[in-house]
C-alpha positions as CSV (number, residue, x, y, z in Angstrom):
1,X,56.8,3.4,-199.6
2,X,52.9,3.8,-199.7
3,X,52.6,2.0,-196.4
4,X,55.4,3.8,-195.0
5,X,54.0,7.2,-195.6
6,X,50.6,5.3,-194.3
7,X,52.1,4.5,-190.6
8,X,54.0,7.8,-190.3
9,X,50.6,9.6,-191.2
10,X,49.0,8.1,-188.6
11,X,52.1,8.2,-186.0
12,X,51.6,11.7,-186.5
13,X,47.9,12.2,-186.1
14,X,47.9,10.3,-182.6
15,X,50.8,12.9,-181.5
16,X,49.3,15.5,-182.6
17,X,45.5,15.0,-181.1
18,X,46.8,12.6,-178.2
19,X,45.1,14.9,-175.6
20,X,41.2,14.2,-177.1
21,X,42.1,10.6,-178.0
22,X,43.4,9.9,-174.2
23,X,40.4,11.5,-173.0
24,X,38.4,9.7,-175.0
25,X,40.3,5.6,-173.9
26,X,40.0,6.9,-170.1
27,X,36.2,7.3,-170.4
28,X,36.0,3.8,-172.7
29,X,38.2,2.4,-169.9
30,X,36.1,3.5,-167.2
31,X,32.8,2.9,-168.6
32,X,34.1,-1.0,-168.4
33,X,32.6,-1.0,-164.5
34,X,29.2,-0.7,-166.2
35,X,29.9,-3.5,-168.8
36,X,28.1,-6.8,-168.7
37,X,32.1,-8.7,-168.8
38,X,32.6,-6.6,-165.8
39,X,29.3,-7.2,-163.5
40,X,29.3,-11.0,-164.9
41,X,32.0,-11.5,-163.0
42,X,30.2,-11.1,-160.0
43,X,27.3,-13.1,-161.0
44,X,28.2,-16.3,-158.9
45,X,28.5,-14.2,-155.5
46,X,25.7,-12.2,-156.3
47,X,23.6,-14.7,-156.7
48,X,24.5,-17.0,-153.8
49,X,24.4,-13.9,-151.8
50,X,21.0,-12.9,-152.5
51,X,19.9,-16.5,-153.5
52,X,18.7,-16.0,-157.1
53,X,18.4,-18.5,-159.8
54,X,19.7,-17.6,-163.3
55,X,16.5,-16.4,-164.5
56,X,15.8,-13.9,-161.8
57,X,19.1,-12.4,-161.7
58,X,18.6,-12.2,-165.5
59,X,15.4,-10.1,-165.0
60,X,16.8,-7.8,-162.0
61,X,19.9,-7.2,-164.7
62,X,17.5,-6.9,-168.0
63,X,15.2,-4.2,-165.5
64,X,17.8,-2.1,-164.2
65,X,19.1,-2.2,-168.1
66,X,16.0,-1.5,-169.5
67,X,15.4,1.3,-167.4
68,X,18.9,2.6,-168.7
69,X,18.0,2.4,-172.3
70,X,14.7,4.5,-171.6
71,X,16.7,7.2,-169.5
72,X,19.9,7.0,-172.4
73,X,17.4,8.4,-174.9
74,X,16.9,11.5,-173.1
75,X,20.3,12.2,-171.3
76,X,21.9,11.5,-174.6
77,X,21.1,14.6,-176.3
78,X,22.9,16.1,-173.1
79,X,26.3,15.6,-175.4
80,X,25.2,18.3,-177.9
81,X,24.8,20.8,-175.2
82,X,27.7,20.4,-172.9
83,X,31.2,20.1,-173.3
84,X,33.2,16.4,-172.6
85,X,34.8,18.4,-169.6
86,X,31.9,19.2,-167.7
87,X,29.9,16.3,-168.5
88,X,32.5,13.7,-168.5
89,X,33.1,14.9,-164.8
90,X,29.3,13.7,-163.8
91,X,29.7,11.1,-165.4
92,X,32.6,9.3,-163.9
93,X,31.3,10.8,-160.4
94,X,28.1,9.2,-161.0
95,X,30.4,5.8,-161.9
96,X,31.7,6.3,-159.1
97,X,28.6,6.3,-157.0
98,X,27.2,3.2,-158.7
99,X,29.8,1.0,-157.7
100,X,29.7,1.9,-154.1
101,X,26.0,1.9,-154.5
102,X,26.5,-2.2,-155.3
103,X,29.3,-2.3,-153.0
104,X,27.0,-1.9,-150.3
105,X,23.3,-3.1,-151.4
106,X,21.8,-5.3,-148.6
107,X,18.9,-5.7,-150.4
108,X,17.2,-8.2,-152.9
109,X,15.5,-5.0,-154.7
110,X,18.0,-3.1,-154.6
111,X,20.0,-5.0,-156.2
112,X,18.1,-3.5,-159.7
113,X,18.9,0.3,-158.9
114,X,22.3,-1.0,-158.6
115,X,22.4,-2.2,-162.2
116,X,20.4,0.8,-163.6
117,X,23.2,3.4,-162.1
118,X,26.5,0.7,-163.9
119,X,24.4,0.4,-167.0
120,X,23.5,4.0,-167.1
121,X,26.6,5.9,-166.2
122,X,28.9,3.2,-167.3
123,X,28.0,1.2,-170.0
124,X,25.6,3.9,-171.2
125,X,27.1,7.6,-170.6
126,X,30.6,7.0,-170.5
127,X,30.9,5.4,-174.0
128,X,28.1,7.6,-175.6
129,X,30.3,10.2,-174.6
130,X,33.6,9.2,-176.1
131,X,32.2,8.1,-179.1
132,X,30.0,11.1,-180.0
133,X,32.9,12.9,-179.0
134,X,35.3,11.6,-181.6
135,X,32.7,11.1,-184.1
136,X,32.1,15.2,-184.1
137,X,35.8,16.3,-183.6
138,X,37.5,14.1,-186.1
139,X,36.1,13.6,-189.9
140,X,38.5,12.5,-192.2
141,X,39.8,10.3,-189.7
142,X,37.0,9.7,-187.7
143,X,37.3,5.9,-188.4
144,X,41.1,5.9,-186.6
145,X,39.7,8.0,-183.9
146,X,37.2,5.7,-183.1
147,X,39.5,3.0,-183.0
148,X,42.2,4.7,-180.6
149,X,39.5,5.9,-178.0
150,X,37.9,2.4,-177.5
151,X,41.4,1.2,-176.8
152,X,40.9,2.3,-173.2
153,X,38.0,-0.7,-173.1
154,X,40.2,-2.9,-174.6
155,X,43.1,-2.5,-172.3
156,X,39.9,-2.9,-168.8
157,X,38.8,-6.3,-170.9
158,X,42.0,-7.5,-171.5
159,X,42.9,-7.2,-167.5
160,X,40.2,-6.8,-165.2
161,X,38.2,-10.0,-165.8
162,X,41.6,-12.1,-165.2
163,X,42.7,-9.7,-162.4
164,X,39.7,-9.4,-160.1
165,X,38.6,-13.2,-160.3
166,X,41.9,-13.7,-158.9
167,X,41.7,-11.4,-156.3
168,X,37.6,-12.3,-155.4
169,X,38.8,-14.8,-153.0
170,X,41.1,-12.4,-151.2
171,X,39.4,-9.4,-150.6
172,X,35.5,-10.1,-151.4
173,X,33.4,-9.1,-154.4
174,X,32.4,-5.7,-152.1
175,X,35.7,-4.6,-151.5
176,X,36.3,-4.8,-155.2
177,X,33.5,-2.6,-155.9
178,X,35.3,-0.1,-153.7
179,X,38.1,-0.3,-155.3
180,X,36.4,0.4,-158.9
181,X,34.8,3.4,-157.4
182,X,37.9,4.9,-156.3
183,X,39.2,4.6,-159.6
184,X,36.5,5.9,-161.2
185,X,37.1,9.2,-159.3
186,X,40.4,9.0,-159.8
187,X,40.0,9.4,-163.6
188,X,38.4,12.6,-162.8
189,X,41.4,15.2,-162.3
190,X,42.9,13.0,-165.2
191,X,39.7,14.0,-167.4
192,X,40.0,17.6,-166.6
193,X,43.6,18.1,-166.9
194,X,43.4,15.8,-171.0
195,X,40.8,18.5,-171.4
196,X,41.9,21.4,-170.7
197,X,41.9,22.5,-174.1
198,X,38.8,21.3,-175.2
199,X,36.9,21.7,-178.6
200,X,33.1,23.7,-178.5
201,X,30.7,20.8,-179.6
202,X,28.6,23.3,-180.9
203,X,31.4,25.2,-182.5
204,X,32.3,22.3,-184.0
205,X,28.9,21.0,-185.4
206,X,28.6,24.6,-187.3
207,X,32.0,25.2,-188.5
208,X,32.5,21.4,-190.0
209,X,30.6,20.4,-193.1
210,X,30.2,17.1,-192.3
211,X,26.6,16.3,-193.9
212,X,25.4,12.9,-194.2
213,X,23.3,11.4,-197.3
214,X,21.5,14.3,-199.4
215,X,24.3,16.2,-198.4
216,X,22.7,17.6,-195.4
217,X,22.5,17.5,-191.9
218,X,19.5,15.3,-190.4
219,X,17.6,15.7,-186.9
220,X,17.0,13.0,-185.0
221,X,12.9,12.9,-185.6
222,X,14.2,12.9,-189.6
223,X,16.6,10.1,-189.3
224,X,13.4,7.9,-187.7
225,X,11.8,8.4,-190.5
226,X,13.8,7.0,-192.7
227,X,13.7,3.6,-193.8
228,X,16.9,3.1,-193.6
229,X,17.6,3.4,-189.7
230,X,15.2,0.8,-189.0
231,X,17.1,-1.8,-191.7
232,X,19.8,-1.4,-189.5
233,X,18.3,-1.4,-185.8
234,X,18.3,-4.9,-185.7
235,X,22.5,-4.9,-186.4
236,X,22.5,-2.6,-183.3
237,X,20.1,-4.8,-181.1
238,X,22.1,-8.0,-182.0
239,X,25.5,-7.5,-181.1
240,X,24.7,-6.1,-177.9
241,X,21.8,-8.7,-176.8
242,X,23.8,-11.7,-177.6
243,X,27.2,-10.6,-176.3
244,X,25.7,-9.8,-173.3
245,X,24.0,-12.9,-172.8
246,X,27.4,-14.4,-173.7
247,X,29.0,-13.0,-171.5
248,X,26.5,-13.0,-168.9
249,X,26.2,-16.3,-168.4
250,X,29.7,-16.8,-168.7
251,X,30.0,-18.4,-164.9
252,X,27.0,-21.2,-166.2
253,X,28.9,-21.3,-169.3
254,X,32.3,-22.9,-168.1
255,X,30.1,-24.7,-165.3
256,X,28.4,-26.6,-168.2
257,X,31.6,-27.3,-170.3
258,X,33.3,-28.6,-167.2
259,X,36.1,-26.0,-167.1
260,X,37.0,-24.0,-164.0
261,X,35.9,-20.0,-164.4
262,X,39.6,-19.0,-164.4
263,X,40.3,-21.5,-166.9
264,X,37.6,-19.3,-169.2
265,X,38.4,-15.4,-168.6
266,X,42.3,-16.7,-169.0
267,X,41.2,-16.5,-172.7
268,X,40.0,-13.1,-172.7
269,X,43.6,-11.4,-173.6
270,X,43.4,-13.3,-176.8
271,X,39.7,-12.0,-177.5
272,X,41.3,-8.6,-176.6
273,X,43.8,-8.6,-178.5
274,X,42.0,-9.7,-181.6
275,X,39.7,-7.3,-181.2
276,X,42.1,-4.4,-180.9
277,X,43.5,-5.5,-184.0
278,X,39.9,-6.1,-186.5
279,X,39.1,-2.4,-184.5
280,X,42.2,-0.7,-185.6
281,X,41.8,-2.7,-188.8
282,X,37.8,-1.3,-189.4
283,X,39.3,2.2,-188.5
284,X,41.5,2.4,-191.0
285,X,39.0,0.8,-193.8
286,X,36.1,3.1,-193.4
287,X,38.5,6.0,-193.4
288,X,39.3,4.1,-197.2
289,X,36.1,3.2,-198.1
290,X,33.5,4.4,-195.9
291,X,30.8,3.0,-193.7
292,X,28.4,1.7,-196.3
293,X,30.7,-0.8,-197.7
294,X,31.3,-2.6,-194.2
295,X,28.3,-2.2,-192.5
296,X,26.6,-5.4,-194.2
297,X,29.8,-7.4,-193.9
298,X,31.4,-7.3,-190.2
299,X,28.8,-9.2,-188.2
300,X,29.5,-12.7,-190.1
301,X,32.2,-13.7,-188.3
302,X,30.8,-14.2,-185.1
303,X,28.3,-16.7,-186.7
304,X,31.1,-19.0,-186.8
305,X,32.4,-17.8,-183.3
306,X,28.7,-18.8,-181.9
307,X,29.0,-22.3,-183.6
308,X,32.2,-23.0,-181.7
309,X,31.1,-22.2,-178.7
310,X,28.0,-23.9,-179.6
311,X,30.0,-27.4,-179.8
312,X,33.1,-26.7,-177.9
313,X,34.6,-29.5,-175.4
314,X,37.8,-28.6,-174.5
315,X,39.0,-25.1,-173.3
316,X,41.4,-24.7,-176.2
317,X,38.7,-24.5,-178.4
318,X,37.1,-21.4,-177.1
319,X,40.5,-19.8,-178.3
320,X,39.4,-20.1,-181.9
321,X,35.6,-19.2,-180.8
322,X,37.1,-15.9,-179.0
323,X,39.1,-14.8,-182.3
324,X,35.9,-14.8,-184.3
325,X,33.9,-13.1,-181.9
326,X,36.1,-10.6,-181.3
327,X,36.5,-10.3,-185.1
328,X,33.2,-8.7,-185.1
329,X,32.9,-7.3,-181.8
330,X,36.1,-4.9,-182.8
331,X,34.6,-3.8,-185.8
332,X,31.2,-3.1,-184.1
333,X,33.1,-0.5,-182.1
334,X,33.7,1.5,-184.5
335,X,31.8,0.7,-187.9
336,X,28.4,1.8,-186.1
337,X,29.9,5.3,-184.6
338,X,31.2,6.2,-187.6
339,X,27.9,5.2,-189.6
340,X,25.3,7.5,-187.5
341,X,27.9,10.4,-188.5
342,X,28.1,9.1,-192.1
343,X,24.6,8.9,-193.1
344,X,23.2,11.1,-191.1
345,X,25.8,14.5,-190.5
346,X,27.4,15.6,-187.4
347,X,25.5,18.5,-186.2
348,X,22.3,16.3,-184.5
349,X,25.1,13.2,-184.4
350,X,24.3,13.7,-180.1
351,X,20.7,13.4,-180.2
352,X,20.8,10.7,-183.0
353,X,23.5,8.4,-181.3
354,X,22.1,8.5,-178.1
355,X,18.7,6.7,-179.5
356,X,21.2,4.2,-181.0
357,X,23.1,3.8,-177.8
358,X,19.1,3.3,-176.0
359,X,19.0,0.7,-178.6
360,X,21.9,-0.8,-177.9
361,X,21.2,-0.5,-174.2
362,X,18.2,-2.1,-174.9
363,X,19.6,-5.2,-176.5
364,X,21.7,-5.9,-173.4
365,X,18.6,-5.9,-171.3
366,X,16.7,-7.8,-173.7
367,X,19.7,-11.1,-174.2
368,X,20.2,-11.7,-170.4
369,X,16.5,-12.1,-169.3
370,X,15.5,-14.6,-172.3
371,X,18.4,-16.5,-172.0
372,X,17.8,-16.7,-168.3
373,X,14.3,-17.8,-168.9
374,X,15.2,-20.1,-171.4
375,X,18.0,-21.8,-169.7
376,X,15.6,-22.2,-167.0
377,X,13.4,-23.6,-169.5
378,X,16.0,-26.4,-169.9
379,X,17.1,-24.8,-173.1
380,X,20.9,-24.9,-173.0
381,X,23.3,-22.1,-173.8
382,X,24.4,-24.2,-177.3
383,X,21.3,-24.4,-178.6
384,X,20.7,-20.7,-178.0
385,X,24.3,-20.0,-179.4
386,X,22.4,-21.8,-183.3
387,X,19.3,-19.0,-182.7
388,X,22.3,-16.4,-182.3
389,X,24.1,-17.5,-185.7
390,X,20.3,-17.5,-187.8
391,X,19.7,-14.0,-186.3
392,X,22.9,-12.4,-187.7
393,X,22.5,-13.9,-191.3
394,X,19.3,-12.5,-191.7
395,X,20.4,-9.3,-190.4
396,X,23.1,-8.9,-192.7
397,X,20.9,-9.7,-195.0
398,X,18.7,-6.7,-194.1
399,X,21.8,-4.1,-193.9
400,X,22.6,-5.3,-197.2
401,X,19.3,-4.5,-198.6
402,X,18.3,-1.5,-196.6
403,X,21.8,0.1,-197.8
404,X,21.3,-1.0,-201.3
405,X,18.1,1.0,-201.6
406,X,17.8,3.6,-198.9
407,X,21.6,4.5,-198.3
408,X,22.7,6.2,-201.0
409,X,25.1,9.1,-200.3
């Protein structure tokens, strides 16, 4: 009966607030043209085109990231100021006009700028947005909210990889680009119309007592001084530089194991769909038990996700290696969202989450360009995959502690 009252509670909230959590999926769903799953897919063309090995078109990608992450701690704090309306409309414009920037790049160089606008309006802006978003509208269920709206990135994982390798040798990796950037401003009138009714973020910010630990609300320069956010940068940097570089690399990957590329993304639904599910899953648990509890726990199984792929032969095997890295992938879509908000209050949760999402931005620059070197180094992709499983032990490690002592709410 518990559980039945459980799924009719939640059947109701997603009716009742299905306009903010649309709005929220379109802009997850959108961002997915500035994803590293989404550009890797390009990476073979891209580099025969321009004639890069995998080390340079790691650096052009970890540059135009980089850059992304310095401009993401800035334009960030725009989400405190504006409402998703307005700035969700630039933002998918400016989508937009990255992908048609890439569609038609001639040039070696350019090639970098190209990348900065993806990472920066999609990867970067788009998802700051929604998550921010959701984190400051919804509190007692911010954790389903979070789940729900980073659906919409699900669904673009689950189909574009599979549907746009097929139809690269049909219509050309620029004509694809096109196509993204018409969608892109397609999602525009679809923005405006979800939002039509929208919330104030400052209204909101002032009228809900969300407060973090010490019951209060903390700035951004307060939260960098504590302890505790730097115990858990390294959980942020992790995730984001190795899957990434995972998925970066994800054309040298299946060249190496002998597999064809299609025979690799056609795994991606189950990595989707297990991801949905452990994202769903962590939304409903920190609504139970809260952030804190989780945060220490949810990156160890893609330690045994990284040791399959590590010694994987056959292409059955990476099934099992996608379930445990999507294990922690669709946790990591929420958990961390819900944390800033958690520990730290809503009404600075802009400001604060954007250095985060730098961070993050930062990691994904930062696992492409040393992985390039290094498999340019002759250091293969397995071997790196062990470095990846020693990094997230000790980091969970660190959480654990850095909670333990520092997190008390």
């Amino acid at each position: 009966m518990a559980r039945q009252a459980d799924l009719t509670s939640d059947t109701g909230f997603v009716i009742r607030n299905a306009r903010w959590l649309s709005a929220g999926a379109l802009l997850t769903l959108l961002s997915c043209f500035g994803q590293t799953f989404f550009i890797s897919l390009f990476a073979g063309e891209i580099r025969a085109e321009f004639g890069l090995s995998h080390g340079e078109w790691g650096g052009i990608y970890s540059a135009g990231t980089m850059v992304s992450a310095v401009v993401m701690v800035w334009a960030g704090v725009l989400s405190d100021m504006f409402r998703v309306r307005a700035l969700g409309t630039m933002i998918l414009f400016g989508v937009a006009v990255a992908c048609l920037v890439m569609a038609g790049n001639q040039w070696f160089w350019g090639l970098v700028g190209s990348i900065f606008l993806l990472r920066f309006f999609g990867q970067g802006m788009a998802t700051h947005i929604a998550m921010v978003a959701m984190a400051r509208w919804f509190v007692a269920t911010r954790g389903r909210a979070l789940a729900i709206a980073t659906l919409g990135f699900s669904f673009g994982e689950a189909l574009l990889p599979v549907t746009f390798v097929a139809l690269m040798p049909i219509l050309g990796w620029r004509v694809l680009w096109v196509i993204c950037a018409g969608l892109a401003i397609l999602g525009i009138p679809i923005l405006m119309t979800l939002l039509k009714q929208e919330r104030s973020p400052r209204h909101q910010a002032t009228d809900q007592t969300a407060t973090g630990i010490e019951n209060r609300h903390w700035t951004r320069a307060q939260a960098l001084k504590h302890p505790l956010f730097w115990f858990i940068v390294p959980s942020i940097l992790g995730p984001s530089a190795c899957s990434t570089a995972f998925f970066f690399h994800q054309v040298h990957l299946a060249e190496i194991k002998g597999w064809t590329h299609l025979e690799f993304v056609a795994w991606f639904p189950v990595f989707t769909g297990v991801s949905v599910l452990s994202m769903v899953g962590a939304g409903w648990a920190l609504d139970k038990v809260g952030t804190h509890r989780l945060m220490p726990l949810f990156q160890l199984p893609v330690t045994i996700g990284y040791l399959i792929f590590a010694w994987a032969t056959e292409p059955t095997a990476v099934m099992f290696g996608f379930i445990f890295l999507a294990l922690t992938t669709g946790a990591n879509a929420t958990i961390p969202a819900a944390f800033w908000a958690e520990t730290y209050g809503t009404a600075h949760i802009g400001a604060i989450k954007s250095l985060a999402t730098a961070i993050m931005v930062l990691g994904t620059a930062i696992g492409p360009g040393i992985t390039g070197v290094l498999i340019d180094a002759g250091i293969s992709l397995e071997t790196q995959f062990i470095g990846f499983v020693a990094y997230f032990l000790v980091t969970s490690l660190g959480v654990a502690f850095g909670l333990k002592k520092y997190g008390r709410l």
